[in-house]
N, C-alpha and C positions, 0 to 999 in steps of 0.2 A: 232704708231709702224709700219715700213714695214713689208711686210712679205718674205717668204721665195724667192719668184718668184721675189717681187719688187726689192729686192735687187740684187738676180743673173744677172735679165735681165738690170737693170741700170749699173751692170758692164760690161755685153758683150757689150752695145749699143754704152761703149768707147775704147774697146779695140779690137783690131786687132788679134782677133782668126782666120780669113784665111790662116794670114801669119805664125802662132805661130810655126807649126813644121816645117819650113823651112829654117827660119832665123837666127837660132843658132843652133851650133851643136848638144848641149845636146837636141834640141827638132830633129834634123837627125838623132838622136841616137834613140831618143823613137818611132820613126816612122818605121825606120828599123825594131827593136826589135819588136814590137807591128805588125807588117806586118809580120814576119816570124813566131808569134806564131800564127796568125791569120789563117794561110794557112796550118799548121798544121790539122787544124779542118775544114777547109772549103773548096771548090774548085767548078770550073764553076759549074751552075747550083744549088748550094748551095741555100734555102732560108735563107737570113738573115737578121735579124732586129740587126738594130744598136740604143741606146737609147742615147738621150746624145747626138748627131749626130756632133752638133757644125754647122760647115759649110760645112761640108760633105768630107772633105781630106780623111778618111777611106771610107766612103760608097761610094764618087764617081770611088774611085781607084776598090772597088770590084765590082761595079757593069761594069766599063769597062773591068774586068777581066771572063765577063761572071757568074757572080753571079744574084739572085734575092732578091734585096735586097729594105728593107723597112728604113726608117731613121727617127726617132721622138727627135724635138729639142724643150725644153721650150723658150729658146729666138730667139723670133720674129726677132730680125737683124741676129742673123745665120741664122735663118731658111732662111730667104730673098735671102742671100749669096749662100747657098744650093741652092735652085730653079733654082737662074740663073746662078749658075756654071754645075747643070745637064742638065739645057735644052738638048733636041735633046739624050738625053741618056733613048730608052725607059725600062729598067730592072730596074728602081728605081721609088720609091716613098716617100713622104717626108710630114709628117704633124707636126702641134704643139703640144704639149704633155708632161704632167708630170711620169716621172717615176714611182711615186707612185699610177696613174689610167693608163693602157694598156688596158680599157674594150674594146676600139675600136676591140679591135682580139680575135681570139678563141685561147679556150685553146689548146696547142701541135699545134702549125702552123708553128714555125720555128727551121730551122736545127742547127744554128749556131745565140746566142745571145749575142749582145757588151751591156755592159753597160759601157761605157768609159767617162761619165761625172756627170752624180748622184752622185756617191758617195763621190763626192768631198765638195758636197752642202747640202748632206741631213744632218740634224742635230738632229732631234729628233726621237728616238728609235722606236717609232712606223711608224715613215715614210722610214726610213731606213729598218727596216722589211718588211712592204708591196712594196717598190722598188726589194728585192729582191724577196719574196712570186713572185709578178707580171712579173720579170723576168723568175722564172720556169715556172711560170703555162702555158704561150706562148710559152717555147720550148719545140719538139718533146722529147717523151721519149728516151734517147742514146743521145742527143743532146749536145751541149755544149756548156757552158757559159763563159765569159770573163767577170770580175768585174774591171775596172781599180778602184787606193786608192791612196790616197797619204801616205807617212812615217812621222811622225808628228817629228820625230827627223829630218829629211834633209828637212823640212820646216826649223825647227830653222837654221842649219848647212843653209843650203841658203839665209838667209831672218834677221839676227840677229846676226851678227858679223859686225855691224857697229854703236857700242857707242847704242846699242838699245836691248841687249841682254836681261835685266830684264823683261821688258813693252813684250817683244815675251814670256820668260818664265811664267809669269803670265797671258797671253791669253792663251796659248796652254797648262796647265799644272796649276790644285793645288794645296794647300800648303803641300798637300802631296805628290805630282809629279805624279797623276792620268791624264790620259789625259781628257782635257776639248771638249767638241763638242757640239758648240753655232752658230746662225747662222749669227752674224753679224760677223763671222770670214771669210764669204764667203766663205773661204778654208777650211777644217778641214781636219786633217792630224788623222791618229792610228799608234799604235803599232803592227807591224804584227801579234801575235797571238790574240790582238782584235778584231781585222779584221778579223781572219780565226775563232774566235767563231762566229761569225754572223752568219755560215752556220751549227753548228752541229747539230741542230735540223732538219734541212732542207734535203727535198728527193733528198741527190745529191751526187756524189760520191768526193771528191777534187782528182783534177788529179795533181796541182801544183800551185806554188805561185813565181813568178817572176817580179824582177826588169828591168827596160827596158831602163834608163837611165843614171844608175849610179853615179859618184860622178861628173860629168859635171857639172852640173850650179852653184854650188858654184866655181865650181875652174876655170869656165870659166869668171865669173868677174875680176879675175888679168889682171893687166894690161899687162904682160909677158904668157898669155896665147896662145898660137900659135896651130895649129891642123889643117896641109894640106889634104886636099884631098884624099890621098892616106894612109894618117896614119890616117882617119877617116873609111878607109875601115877595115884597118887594128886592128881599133879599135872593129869595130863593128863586126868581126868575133871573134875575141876576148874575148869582152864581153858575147855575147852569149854563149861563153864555161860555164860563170860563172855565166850568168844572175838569178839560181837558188838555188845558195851557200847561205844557212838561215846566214852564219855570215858574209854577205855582204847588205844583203836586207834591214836593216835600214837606208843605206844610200843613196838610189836610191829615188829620188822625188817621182814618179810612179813608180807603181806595177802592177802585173796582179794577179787577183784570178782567178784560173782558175780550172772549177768544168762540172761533168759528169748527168744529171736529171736521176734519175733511173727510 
C-alpha cells in the first residue's frame, strides 16, 4: 500500500504545477482571486508562512512584494522548482514538510497563514484535524488563516461528464450520497458546510468562505470556448463581487476558508 506522501509526490513528480495558474484561464482567475484576498490580510513586512507551497507562485510573488515569508512543500520536485525560482530573493525561506507536523516553528510566529494545498490531499480525520490544529497553533493571536478546499460537486461538474459520470459518482459519494474522502482519490473534494464544520470547535473566529474560480474549468473545455484578455479582466472584477454568494460556491473548484485565531 502507498501512503499518503507516496502518492502525492508521484503525482507532482509528473505534473507541471509551475505552470498550473498561468496557463488557463480558470487557474488566472484563481490567482487573481486568491491574490486579492490575500492582500486583504497581509502587506510588506507581513510574516507569512505558506503550507502547501507547490512551487512557490504565491510565496515568491509575496515575498517580492516585501513580505517575510516562510514556504513548506511535501513534494520534493516543487520544492526543487521553489528553490531555484527564488534564488537571489533574500525575504523567503523554503523547507520540506508535512502539514500535519509544523514542530519546526513556535507557537504564534506568523501573521498571515496559507494553507493552499493540504487540504486537497488530507484524507483521514485525524490528519485533517492536526493540519488544521498545526496551522493555528503557528499563527499569531489576531492573525489570519487562508484554508484553500476543493467542492466535491465541481470535481464531478469538471471531471465526469465524459461517458464516466457513474465510476466519478461512486468514488466521491456513497450509496447514500455522503461525501467519500479516501486517499487514493489524490483529490478529495467537500461539501461546503463540511468543510466549514472542521473549524467549530477550533480557537478561531470564521471571517468568510470564498470561491476563487468559479464555473471555468468545466466550461473552458468547449471547444467554442473563447475569453480575450480584456473580458478576463472584466471577468475577474466581476467575480469578485460574487466570489462570496453561499449559492454559487458549490460550483467554484476552489475555495477559501478564511478564519480569524482568537
Amino acid at each position: 500500500m502507498s501512503t499518503r506522501k507516496e502518492i502525492v509526490s508521484s503525482f507532482y513528480d509528473q505534473y507541471d504545477e509551475d505552470g498550473r495558474l498561468g496557463r488557463t484561464r480558470h487557474g488566472q482567475l484563481e490567482y487573481h482571486t486568491t491574490m486579492t484576498y490575500i492582500h486583504r490580510y497581509a502587506a510588506k513586512g507581513s510574516k507569512v508562512l505558506e503550507i502547501g507551497a507547490g512551487t512557490g507562485r504565491y510565496s515568491i510573488a509575496l515575498a517580492k512584494e516585501g513580505m517575510d515569508v516562510t514556504a513548506v512543500e511535501l513534494s520534493g520536485s516543487n520544492l526543487a522548482v521553489l528553490k531555484e525560482n527564488s534564488k537571489g530573493i533574500e525575504n523567503i525561506v523554503s523547507f520540506q514538510g508535512d502539514a500535519t507536523d509544523l514542530s519546526r516553528f513556535a507557537d504564534d510566529s506568523f501573521d498571515v497563514t496559507l494553507s493552499f494545498g493540504p487540504m486537497y490531499h488530507l484524507f483521514e480525520a485525524d490528519d485533517v484535524d492536526r493540519a488544521i490544529d498545526e496551522a493555528i497553533r503557528v499563527t499569531k493571536p489576531g492573525g489570519v488563516m487562508l484554508f484553500a478546499f476543493l467542492s466535491v460537486f465541481a470535481i464531478m461538474y469538471a471531471n465526469y461528464f465524459y461517458g464516466n459520470w457513474a465510476a466519478g459518482q461512486k468514488e466521491n459519494f456513497t450509496d447514500d450520497y455522503k461525501v467519500r474522502h479516501f486517499k487514493e482519490q489524490l483529490f478529495t473534494g467537500y461539501d461546503v458546510p463540511e468543510f466549514e464544520g472542521l473549524f467549530q470547535a477550533k480557537p478561531v473566529d470564521h471571517l468568510t468562505t470564498a470561491g476563487v474560480d468559479g464555473l471555468l474549468e468545466p466550461i473552458e473545455k468547449r471547444p467554442d470556448f473563447s475569453l480575450s484578455d480584456e473580458d478576463l479582466k472584466a471577468l475577474a472584477e466581476w467575480y469578485l463581487a460574487f466570489s462570496e454568494k453561499r449559492e454559487l460556491l458549490g460550483n467554484t473548484n476552489h475555495l477559501l476558508y478564511i478564519c480569524r485565531k482568537r
